[in-house]
C-alpha positions in Angstrom: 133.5 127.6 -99.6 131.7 129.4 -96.7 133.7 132.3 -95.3 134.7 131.7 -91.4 132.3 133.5 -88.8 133.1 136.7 -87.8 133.5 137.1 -83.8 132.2 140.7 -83.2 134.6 142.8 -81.2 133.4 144.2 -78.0 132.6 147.9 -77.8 134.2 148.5 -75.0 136.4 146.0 -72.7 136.2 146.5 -69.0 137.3 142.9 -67.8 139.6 141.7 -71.0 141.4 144.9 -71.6 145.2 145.1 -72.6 147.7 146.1 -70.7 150.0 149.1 -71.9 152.2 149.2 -68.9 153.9 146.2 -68.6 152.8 145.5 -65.4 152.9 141.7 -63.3 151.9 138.5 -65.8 151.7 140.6 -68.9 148.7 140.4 -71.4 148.2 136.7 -73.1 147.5 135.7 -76.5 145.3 133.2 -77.1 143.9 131.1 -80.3 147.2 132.7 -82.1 147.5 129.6 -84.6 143.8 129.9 -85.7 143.2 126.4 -84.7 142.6 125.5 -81.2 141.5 122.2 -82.2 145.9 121.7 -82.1 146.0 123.0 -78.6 143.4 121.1 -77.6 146.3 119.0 -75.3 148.3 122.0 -74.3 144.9 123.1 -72.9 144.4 119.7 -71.4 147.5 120.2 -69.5 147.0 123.0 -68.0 143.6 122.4 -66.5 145.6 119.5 -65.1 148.5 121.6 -63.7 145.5 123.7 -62.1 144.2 120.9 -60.4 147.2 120.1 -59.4 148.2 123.5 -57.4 144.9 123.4 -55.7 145.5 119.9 -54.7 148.5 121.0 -53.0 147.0 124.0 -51.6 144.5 121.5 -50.7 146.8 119.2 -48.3 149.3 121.9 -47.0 146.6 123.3 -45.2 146.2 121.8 -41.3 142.2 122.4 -42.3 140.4 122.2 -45.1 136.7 122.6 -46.4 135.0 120.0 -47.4 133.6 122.1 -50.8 137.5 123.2 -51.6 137.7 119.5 -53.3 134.7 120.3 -56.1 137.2 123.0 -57.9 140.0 120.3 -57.8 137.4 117.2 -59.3 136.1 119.5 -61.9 139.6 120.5 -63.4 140.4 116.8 -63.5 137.8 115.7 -66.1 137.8 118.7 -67.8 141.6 118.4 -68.6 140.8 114.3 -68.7 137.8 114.9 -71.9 140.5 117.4 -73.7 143.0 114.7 -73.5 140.7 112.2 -75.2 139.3 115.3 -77.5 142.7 116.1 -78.4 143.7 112.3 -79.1 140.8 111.7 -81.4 141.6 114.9 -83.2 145.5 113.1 -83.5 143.4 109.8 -84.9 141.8 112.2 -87.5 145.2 113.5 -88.6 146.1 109.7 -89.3 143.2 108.5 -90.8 144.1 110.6 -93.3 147.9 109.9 -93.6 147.2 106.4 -93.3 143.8 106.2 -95.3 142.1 104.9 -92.6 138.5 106.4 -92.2 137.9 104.5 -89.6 140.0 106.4 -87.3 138.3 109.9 -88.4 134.9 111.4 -86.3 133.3 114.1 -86.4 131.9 113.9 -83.1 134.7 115.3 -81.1 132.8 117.7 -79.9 129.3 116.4 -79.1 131.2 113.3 -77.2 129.4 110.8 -79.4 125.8 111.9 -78.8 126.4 113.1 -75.0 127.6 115.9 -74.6 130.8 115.9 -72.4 130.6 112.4 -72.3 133.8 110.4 -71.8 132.8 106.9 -72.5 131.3 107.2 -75.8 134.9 108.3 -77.1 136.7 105.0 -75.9 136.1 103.0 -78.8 137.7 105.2 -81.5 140.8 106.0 -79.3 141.7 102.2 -78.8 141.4 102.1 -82.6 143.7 105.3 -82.7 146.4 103.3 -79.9 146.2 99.8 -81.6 146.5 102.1 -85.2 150.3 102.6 -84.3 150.7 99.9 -82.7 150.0 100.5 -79.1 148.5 98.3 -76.9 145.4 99.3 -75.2 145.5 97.5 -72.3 146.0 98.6 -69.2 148.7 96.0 -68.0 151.0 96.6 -70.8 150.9 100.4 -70.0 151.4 99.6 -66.3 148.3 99.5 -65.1 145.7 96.7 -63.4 144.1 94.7 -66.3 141.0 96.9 -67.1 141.7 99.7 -65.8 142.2 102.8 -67.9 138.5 101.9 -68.7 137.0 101.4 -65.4 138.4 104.6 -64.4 136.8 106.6 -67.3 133.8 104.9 -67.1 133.7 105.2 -63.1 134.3 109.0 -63.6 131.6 109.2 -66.3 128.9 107.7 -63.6 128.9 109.9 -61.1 129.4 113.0 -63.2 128.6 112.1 -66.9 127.7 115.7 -68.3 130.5 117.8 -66.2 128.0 119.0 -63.6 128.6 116.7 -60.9 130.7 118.8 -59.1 130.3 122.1 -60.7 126.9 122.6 -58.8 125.9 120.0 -57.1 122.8 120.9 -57.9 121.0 120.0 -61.7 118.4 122.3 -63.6 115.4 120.2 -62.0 117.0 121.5 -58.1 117.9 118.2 -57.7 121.3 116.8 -55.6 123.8 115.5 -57.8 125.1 113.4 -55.1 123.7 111.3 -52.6 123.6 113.0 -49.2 126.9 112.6 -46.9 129.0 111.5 -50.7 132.7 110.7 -48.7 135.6 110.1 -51.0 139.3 111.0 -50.6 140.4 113.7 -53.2 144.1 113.3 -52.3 143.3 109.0 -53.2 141.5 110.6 -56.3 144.1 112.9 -57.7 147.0 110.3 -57.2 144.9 108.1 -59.3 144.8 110.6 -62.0 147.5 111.8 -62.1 149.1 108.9 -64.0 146.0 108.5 -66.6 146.5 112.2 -67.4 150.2 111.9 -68.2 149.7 109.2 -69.7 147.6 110.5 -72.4 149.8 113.5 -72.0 152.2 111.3 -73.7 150.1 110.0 -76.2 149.1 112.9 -77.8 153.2 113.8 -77.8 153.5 110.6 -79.6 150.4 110.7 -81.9 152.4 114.0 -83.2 155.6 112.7 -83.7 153.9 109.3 -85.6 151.9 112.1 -87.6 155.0 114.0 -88.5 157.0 111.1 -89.5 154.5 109.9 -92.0 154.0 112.9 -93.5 157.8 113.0 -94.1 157.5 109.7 -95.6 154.6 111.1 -98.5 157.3 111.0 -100.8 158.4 107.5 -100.2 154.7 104.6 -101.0 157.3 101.9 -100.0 158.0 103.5 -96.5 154.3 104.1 -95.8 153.2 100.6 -96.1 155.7 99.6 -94.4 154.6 102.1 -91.4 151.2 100.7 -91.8 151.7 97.2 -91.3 154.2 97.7 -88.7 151.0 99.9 -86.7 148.6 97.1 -87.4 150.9 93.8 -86.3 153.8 95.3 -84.2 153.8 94.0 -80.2 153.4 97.3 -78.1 156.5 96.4 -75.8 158.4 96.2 -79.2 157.1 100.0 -80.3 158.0 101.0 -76.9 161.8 99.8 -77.0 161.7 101.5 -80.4 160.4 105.0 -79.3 162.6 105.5 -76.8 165.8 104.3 -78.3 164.9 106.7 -81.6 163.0 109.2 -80.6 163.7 110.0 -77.1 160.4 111.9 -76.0 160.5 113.7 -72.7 157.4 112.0 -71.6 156.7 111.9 -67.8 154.6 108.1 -68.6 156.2 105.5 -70.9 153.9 105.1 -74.2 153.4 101.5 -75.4 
């Protein structure tokens, strides 16, 4: 077994150094489980709670400029492609639990071949949802028929490598937008807003699903019964169960 790479330690620190005097905010830790593929949706969150405070810096103002919204847009899909990062790294917890290879990648990372690419993860995440027994469609979780989809793929056009709105400019000097691009970014973020908690949720109860079978190793009986309930249960009939057993302070109601 290869030995993890070493990081090599700065010299000297003159922008990350720790503070000794206790002074405003503190020093942070970060990476201290040694696995930030498990973070990956605390991280998600708070690239969304970002976005969020600038959005409401955004309309408190009576002004605003026009290039304030590109900060805000880029925090939303960042946090939106760890949300579906961290959800496939759920599915590969339970493909193992529930021997299911099908649910495991190894492509988190890479989005599927592109990069930060959002749409080439959709496939394996409805097999994740449908896996314990949520339903993937977007009316049952509240939404227009379609349209958890169309809004990932929508986002995925206009900025399908995370650059869209970082630069506005690609490698080759080229616009990334067309010239006079109008959209509403208070519209946009309202839009979100629900997706992102949404997932939010899901990765809360990918967790506790992932938990409970791992409780139930000890018990074959109990597993296949877990597994057939994932594969034929109705998702309004998983959601009634959730909530009545487990209770999950979730700010969108999983299927």
């Amino acid at each position: 077994m290869s030995k993890p790479k070493r990081i090599p330690k700065p010299p000297h620190r003159h922008l990350f150094k720790i503070s000794a005097n206790g002074s405003k905010g503190g020093n942070v830790v970060l990476n201290w489980r040694g696995n930030p593929v498990s973070d990956l949706a605390l991280i998600a969150e708070k690239y969304h709670c970002a976005a969020k405070i600038l959005m409401k810096d955004f309309t408190s103002r009576r002004g605003y400029n026009d290039l304030s919204s590109l900060p805000i847009v880029f925090l939303y899909r960042h946090s939106l492609e760890l949300y579906l990062k961290a959800i496939l790294a759920a599915g590969n917890k339970l493909a193992i639990a529930l021997n299911r290879p099908d649910l495991y990648t190894d492509n988190i990372f890479d989005g599927h071949g592109h990069g930060h690419g959002l749409v080439g993860h959709l496939e394996l995440l409805k097999k994740v949802f449908v896996a314990v027994g949520w339903n993937w469609d977007s009316s049952a979780l509240g939404f227009d028929p379609g349209f958890l989809e169309r809004a990932v793929k929508e986002f995925e056009e206009f900025d399908p490598q995370s650059h869209t709105f970082r630069y506005l400019i690609d490698k080759k000097r080229r616009p990334t937008v067309e010239r006079h691009f109008m959209f509403s970014p208070v519209q946009f973020s309202q839009t979100l807003d629900p997706i992102l908690s949404l997932f939010s949720g899901a990765c809360m109860g990918l967790a506790v699903e992932f938990e409970e079978l791992m409780e139930g190793m000890g018990n074959p009986e109990r597993i296949t019964m877990r597994r057939t309930t994932a594969q034929s249960s109705h998702a309004g009939d998983r959601a009634k169960k959730h909530q009545q057993t487990r209770k999950l302070s979730v700010s969108t109601q999983l299927p």
